[in-house]
C-alpha positions as CSV (number, residue, x, y, z in Angstrom):
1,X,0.0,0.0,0.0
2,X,2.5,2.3,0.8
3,X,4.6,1.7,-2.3
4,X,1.6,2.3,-4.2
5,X,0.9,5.7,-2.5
6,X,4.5,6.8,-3.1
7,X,4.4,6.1,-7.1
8,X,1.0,8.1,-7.1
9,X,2.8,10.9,-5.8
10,X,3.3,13.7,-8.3
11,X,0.9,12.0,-11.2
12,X,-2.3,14.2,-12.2
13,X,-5.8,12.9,-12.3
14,X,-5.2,12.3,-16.0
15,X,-2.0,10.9,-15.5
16,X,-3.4,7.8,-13.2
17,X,-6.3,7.5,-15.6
18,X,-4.0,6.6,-18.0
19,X,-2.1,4.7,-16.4
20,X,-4.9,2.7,-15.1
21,X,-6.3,2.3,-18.9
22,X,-2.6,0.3,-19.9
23,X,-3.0,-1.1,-16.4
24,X,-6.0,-2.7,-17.8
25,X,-5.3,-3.6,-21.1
26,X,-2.0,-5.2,-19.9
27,X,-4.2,-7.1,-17.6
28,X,-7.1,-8.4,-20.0
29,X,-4.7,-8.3,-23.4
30,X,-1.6,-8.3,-23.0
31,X,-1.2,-11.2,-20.1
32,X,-3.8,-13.6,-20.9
33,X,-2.0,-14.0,-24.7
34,X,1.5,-13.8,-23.4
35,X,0.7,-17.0,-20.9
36,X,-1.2,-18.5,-23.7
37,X,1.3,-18.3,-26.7
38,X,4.8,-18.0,-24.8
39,X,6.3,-20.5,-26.6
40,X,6.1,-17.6,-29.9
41,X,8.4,-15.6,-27.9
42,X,11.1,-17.9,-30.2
43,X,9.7,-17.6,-33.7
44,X,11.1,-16.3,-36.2
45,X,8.0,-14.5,-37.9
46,X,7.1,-11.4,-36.2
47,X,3.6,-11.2,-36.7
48,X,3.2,-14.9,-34.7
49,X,5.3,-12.8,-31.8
50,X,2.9,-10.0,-31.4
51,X,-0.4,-10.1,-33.3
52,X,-1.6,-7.1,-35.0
53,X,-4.9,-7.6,-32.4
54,X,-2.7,-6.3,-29.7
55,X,-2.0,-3.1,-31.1
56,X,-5.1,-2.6,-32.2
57,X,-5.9,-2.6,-28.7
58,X,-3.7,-0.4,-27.9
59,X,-4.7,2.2,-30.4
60,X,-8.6,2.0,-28.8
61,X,-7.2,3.1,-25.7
62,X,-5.1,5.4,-27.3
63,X,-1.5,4.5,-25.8
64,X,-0.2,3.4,-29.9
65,X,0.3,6.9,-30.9
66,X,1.0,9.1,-27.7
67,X,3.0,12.1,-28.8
68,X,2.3,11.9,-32.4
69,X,0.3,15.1,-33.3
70,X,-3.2,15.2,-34.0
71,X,-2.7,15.9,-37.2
72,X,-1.4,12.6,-38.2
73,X,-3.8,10.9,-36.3
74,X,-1.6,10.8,-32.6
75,X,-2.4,12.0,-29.3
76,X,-0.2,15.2,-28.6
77,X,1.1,15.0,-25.3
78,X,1.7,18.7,-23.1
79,X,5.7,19.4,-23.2
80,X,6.1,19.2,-19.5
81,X,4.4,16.3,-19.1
82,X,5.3,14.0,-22.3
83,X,8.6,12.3,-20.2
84,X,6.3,11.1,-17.3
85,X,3.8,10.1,-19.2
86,X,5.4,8.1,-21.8
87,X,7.9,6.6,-18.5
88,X,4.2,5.5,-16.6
89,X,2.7,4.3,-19.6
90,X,6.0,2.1,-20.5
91,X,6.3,0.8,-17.4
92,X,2.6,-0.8,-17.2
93,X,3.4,-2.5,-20.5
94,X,6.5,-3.7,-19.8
95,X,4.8,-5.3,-16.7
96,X,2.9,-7.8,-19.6
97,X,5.6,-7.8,-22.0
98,X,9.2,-5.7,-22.3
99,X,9.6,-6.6,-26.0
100,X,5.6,-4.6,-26.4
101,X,6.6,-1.7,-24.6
102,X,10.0,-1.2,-26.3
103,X,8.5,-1.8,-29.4
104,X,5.6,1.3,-28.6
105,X,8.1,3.3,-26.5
106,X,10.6,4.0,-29.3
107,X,8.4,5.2,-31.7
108,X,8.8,1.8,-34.1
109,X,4.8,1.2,-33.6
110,X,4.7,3.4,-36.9
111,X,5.7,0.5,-38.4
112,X,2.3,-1.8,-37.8
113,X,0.1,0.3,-39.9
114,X,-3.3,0.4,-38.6
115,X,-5.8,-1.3,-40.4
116,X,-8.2,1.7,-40.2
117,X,-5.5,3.5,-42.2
């Protein structure tokens, strides 16, 4: 309890919202396929690793495309927050599955187009 207290200190309303949205989707995504399908952790074809369902997942809740501006279809993030925000939302995905949240931490998640586009 106490930890918990201490990591909510200094995070806005919207920032624990957010958080609790990839808290979520880690929980009733991310984990149930990861303990399902580790063994794809070891293929060799990417799309097996990390189906194109997750992301699109992601990009409901709107955690696919923080800090990409509106105008290409992102969610624009406030300069003095963006650092925190994309460290809090990180760290709830990497909780389900490092390889997912390096993969929409460093911006290569513009590489699994969306099929809406």
């Amino acid at each position: 309890m106490l930890e918990r207290m201490s990591r909510d200190r200094g995070l806005s309303e919207e920032l624990r919202m957010m958080r609790q949205s990839c808290r979520d989707f880690v929980d009733e995504v991310v984990l149930p396929f990861i303990k399902q399908n580790w063994k794809l952790e070891w293929s060799m074809v990417p799309e097996e690793r990390l189906p194109i369902r997750i992301l699109e997942e992601a990009e409901k809740i709107g955690i696919r495309t923080l800090g990409v501006p509106e105008e290409f279809g992102g969610v624009e993030l406030e300069k003095g927050t963006e650092v925190k925000t994309f460290a809090v939302v990180s760290e709830e995905i990497a909780r389900g599955d490092s390889g997912l949240a390096d993969k929409m931490g460093n911006g290569s998640s513009v590489w699994w187009p969306s099929r809406s586009s």
